[in-house]
C-alpha positions as CSV (number, residue, x, y, z in Angstrom):
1,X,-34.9,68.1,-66.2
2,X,-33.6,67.1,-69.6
3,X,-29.9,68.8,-70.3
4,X,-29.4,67.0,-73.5
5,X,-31.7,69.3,-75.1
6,X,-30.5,73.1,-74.0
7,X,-29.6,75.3,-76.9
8,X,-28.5,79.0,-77.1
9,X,-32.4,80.0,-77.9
10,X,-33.8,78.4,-75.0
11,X,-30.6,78.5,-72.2
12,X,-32.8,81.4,-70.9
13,X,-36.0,80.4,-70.7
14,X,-35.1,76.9,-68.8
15,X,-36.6,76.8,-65.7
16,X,-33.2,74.7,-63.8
17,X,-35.1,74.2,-60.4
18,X,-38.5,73.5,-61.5
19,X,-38.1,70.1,-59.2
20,X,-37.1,72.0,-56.5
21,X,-40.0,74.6,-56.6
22,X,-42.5,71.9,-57.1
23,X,-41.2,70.2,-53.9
24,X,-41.5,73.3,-51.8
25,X,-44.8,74.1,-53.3
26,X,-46.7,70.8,-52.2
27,X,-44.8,71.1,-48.8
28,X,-46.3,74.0,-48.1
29,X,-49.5,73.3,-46.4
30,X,-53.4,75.0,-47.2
31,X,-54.2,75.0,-44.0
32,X,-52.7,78.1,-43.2
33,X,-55.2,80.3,-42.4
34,X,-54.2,84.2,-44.1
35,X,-54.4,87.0,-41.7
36,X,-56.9,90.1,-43.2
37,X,-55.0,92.8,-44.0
38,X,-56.2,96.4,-44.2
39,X,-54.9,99.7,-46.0
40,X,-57.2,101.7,-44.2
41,X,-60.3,101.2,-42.3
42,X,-62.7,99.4,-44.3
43,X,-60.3,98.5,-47.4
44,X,-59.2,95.3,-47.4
45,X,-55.6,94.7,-49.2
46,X,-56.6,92.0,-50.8
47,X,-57.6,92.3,-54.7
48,X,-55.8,95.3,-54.7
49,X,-53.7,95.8,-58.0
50,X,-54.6,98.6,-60.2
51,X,-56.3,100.1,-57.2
52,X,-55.2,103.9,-56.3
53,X,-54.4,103.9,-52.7
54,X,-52.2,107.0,-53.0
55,X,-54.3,109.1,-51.3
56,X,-54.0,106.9,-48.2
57,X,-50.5,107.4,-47.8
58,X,-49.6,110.3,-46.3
59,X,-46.9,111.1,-48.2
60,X,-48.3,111.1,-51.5
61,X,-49.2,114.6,-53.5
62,X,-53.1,113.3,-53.0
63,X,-52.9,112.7,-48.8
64,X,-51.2,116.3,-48.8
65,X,-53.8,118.1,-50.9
66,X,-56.5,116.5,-49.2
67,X,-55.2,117.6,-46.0
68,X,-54.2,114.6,-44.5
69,X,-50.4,114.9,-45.4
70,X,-47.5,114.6,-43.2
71,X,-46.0,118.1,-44.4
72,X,-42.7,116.2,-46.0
73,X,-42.0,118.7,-48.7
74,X,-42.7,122.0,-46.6
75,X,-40.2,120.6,-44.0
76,X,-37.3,120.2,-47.3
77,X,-38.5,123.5,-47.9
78,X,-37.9,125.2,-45.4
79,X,-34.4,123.4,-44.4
80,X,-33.2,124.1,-48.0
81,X,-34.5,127.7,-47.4
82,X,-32.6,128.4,-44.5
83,X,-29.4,126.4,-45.3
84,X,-28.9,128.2,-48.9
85,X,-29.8,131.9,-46.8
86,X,-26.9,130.6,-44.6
87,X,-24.6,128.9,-47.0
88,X,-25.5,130.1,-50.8
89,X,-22.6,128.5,-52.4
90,X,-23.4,124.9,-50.7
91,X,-23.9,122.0,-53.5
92,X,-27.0,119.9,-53.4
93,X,-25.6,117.0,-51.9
94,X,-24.1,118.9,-49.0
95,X,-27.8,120.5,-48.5
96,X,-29.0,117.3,-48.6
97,X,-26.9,116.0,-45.9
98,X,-27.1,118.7,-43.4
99,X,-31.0,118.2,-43.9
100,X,-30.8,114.7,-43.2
101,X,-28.5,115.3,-40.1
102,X,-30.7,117.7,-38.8
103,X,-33.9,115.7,-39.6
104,X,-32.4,112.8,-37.0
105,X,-30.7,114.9,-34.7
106,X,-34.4,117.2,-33.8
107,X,-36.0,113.4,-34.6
108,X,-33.2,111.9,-31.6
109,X,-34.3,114.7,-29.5
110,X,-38.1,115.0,-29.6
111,X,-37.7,111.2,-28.5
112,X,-35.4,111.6,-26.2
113,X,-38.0,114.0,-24.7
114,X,-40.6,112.1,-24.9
115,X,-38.8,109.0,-23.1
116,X,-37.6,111.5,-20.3
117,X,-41.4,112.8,-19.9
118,X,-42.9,108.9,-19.6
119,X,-40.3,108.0,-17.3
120,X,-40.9,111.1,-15.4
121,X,-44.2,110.6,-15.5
122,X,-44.2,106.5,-14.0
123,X,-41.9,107.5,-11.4
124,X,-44.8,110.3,-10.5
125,X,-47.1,107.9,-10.4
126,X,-45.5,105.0,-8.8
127,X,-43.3,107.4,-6.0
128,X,-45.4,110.6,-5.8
129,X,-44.6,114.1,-7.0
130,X,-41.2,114.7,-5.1
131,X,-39.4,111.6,-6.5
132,X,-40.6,112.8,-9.8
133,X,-39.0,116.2,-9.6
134,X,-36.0,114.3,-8.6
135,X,-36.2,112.2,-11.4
136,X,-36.3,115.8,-13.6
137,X,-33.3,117.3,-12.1
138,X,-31.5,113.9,-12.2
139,X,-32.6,113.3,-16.2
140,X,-30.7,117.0,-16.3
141,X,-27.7,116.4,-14.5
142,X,-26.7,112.9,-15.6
143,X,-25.4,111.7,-19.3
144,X,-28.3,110.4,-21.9
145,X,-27.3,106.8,-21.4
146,X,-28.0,106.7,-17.7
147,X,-31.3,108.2,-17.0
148,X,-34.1,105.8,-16.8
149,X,-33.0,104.2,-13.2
150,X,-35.5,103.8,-10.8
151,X,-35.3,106.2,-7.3
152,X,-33.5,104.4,-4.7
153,X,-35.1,104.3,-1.6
């Protein structure tokens, strides 16, 4: 690159690791073959700019109207509904995080349920019927950190 000949008018538009980019450009080899990527069945992302895939995404106003949405606004909704019948003079921002905190604490627990009903459901099928009411009770008695221990025999 040529420094000699930088001005104010073209200080911007100088390109100061064009060497650099041209090195990692030819190191990078063609043989790599690209892995197909889809946005949905049938619809390949490739060639897609200018291409409306909003009503693919299920959170979009489209996926929703067409039925396919995940139900995103309705669940605001109703948590601003019932947070502003409980607490009328709360600000935005405070409804906003008691959403949020509520969204991952029932999002914590329907994992957390899920976990406990695959593990329940392994030791059932690995240790019979009895060691998998055991495992129930246990997953009730014990802390959420030490559930998922296999019976002892």
């Amino acid at each position: 690159m040529d420094t000699d000949h930088i001005t104010n008018e073209n200080l911007m538009s100088t390109d100061f690791a064009r060497t650099e980019k041209a090195r990692f450009l030819q190191s990078i080899t063609n043989s790599k073959r690209t892995k197909e990527v889809f946005l949905a069945p049938g619809v390949s992302a490739r060639g897609v700019w200018m291409t409306d895939v909003s009503a693919m995404d299920r959170r979009s106003v489209k996926a929703q109207l067409a039925g396919r949405g995940d139900h995103r606004a309705a669940w605001w909704d109703l948590n601003c509904l019932i947070h502003r019948l409980l607490k009328p003079r709360a600000s935005l921002e405070h409804v906003m995080y008691a959403f949020h905190t509520r969204h991952h604490a029932i999002t914590i627990a329907k994992l957390e349920l899920a976990d406990d009903f695959w593990c329940t459901v392994r030791i059932i099928k690995q240790h019979g019927p009895i060691a998998g009411l055991r495992c129930a009770i246990r997953q009730l008695q014990q802390p959420k950190g030490d559930r998922h221990e296999s019976p002892k025999k």
